[in-house]
Backbone as CSV, one residue per row, in Angstrom:
resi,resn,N_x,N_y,N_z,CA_x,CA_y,CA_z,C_x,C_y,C_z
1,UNK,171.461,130.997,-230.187,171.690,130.002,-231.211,170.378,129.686,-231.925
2,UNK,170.509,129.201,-233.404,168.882,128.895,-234.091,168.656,127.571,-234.152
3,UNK,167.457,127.454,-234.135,166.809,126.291,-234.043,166.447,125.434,-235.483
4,UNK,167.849,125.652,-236.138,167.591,125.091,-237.425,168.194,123.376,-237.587
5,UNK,167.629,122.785,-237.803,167.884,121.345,-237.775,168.147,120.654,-239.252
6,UNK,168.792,119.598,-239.490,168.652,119.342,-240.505,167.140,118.523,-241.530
7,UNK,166.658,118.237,-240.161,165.095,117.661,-240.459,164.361,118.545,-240.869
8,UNK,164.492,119.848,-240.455,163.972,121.196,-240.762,164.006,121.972,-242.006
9,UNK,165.341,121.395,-242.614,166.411,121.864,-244.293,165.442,120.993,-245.017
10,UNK,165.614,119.728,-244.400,164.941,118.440,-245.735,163.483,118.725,-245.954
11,UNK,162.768,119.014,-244.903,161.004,119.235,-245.185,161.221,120.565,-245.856
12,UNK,161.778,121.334,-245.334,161.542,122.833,-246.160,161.910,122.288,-247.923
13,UNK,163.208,121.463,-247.738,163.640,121.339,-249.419,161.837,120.370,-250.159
14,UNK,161.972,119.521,-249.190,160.465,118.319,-249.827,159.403,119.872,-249.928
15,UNK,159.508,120.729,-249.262,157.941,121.639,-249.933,158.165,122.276,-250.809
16,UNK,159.712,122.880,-251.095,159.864,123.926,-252.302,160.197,122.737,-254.020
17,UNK,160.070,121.380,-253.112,160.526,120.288,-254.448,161.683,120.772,-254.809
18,UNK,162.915,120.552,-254.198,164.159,120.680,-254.173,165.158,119.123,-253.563
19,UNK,165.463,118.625,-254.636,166.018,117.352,-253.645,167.311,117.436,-253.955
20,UNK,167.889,117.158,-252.517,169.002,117.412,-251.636,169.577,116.512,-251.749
21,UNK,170.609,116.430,-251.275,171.853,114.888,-250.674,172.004,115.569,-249.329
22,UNK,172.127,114.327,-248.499,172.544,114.453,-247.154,174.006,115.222,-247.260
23,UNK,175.026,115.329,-247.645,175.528,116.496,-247.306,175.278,117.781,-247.949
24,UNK,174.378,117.939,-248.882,173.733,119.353,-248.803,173.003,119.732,-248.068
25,UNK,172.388,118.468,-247.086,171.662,119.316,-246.413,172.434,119.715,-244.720
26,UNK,173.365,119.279,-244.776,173.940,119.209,-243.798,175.067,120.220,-243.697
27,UNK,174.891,121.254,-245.084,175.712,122.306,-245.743,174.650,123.057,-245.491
28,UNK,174.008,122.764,-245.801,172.610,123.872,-245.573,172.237,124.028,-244.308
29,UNK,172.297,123.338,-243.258,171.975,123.337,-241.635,172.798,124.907,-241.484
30,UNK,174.489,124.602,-241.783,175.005,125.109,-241.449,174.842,126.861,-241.909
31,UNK,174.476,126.759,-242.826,174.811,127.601,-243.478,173.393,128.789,-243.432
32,UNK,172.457,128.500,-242.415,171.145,128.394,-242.553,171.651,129.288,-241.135
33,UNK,171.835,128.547,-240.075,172.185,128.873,-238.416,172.502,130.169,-238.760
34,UNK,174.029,130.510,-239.485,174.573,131.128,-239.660,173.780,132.554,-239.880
35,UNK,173.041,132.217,-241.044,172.538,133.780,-241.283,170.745,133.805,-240.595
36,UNK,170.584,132.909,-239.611,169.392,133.001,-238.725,169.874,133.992,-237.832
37,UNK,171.412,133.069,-236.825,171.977,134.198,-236.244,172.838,135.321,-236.117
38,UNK,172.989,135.710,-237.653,173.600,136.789,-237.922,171.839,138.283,-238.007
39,UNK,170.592,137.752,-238.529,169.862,138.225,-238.547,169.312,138.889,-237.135
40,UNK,169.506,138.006,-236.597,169.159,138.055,-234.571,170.316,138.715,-234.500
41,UNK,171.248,138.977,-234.234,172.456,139.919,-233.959,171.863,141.570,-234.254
42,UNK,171.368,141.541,-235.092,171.029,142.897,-236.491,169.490,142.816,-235.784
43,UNK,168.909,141.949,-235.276,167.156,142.540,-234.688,167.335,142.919,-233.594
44,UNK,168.543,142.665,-232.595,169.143,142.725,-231.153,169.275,144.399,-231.143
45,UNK,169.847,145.314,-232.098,169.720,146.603,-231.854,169.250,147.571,-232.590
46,UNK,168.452,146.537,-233.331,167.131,147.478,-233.995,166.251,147.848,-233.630
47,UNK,166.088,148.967,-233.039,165.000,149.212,-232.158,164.158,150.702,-232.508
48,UNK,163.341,150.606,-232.361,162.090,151.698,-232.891,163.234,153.736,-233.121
49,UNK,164.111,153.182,-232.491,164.642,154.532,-232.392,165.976,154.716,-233.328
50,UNK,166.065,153.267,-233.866,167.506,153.618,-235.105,166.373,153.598,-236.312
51,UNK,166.495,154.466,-237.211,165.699,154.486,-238.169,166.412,153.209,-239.534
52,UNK,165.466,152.684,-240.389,166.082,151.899,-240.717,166.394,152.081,-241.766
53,UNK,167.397,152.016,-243.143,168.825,152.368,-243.534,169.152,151.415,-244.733
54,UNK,168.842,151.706,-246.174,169.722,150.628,-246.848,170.807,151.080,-247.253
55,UNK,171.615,151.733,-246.669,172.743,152.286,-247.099,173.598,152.845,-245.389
56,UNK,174.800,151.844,-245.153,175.400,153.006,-243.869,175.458,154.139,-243.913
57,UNK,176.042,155.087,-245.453,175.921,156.306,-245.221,175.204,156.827,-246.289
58,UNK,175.340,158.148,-246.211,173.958,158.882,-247.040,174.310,158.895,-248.311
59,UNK,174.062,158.634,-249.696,174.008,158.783,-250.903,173.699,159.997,-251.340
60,UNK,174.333,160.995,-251.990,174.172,162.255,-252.730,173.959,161.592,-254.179
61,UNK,172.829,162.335,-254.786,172.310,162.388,-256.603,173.956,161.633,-257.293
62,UNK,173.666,160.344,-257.739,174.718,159.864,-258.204,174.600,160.014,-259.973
63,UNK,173.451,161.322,-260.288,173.574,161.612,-261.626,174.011,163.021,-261.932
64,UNK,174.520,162.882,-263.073,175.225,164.386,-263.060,174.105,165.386,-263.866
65,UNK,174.321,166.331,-263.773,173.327,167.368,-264.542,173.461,166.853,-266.266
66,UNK,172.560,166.790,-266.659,172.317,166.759,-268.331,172.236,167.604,-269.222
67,UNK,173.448,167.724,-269.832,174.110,168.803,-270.788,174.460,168.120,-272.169
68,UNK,173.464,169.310,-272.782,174.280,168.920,-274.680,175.150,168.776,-274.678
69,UNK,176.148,167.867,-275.561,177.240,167.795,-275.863,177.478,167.687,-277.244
70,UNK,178.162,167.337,-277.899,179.137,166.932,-279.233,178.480,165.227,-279.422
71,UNK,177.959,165.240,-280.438,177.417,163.507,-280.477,178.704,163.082,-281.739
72,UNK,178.808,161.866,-281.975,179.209,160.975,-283.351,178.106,161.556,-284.529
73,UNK,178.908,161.952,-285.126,178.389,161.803,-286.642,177.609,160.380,-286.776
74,UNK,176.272,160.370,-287.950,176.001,159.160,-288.529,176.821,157.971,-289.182
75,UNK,177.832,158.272,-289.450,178.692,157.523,-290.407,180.042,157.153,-289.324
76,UNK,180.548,157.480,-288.649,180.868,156.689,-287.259,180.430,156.287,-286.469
77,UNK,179.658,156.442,-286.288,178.182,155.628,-284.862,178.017,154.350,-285.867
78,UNK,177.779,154.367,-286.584,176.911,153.100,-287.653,178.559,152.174,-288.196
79,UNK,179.940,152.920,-288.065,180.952,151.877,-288.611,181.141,150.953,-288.056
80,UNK,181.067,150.682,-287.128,181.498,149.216,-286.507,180.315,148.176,-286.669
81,UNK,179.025,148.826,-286.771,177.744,148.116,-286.704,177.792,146.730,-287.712
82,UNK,177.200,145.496,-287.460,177.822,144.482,-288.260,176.865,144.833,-289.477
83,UNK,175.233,145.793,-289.125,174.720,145.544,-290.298,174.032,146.891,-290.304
84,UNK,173.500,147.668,-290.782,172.382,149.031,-291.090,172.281,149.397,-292.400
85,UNK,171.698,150.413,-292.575,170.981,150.733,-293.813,170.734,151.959,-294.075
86,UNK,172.358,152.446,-293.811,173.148,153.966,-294.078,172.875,154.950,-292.971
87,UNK,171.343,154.840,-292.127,171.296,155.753,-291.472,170.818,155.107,-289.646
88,UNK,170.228,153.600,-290.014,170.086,152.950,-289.010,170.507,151.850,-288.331
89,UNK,170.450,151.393,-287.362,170.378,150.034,-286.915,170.145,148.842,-287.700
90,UNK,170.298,148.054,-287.782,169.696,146.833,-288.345,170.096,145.661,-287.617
91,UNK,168.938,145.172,-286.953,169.076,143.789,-286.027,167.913,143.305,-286.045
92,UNK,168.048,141.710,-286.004,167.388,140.697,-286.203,166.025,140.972,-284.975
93,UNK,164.770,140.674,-285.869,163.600,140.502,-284.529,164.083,139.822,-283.776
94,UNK,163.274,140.073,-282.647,163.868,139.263,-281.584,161.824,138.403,-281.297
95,UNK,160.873,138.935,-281.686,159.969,138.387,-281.326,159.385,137.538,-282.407
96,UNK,160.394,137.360,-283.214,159.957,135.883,-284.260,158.856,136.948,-285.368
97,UNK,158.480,137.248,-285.512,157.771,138.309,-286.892,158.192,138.068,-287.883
98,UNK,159.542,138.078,-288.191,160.180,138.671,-289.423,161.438,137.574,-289.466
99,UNK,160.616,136.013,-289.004,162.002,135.209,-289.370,161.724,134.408,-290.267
């Protein structure tokens, strides 16, 4: 079991300057235990000889080979666009320059 208290929730919240209500923090006790001892469960048979894993099973290249294809014409790529200038894009700066 963890040794998480609710006196323990409130000083941690007073150092990160986070203020609480007594039943958040008393949501937070709980909720705190929980994945202390779900972590201890998961360090219990981790041991130098399971190698360690962000994935249960193995991931194969989730990209496919890159092949020319058939693109949109200029003049359908650009129809729906709300604004361009026959051959491009046209959108508003975004870093204030040009407002």
């Amino acid at each position: 079991m963890s040794e998480i208290t609710p006196e323990a929730v409130a000083h941690l919240a007073s150092l990160a300057r986070i203020a609480l209500t007594e039943a958040e923090i008393e949501q937070l006790t709980g909720e705190l235990s929980a994945i202390v001892d779900s972590v201890a469960k998961v360090q219990e048979v981790a041991t130098p000889e399971v190698p360690a894993t962000s994935h249960p099973i193995p991931l194969a290249g989730g990209l496919r080979a890159d092949e020319p294809g058939v693109t949109l014409p200029t003049e359908q790529a650009l129809a729906g666009a709300p604004d361009h200038d026959g051959s491009r894009f046209r959108v508003t700066a975004i870093l204030g320059e040009e407002q």
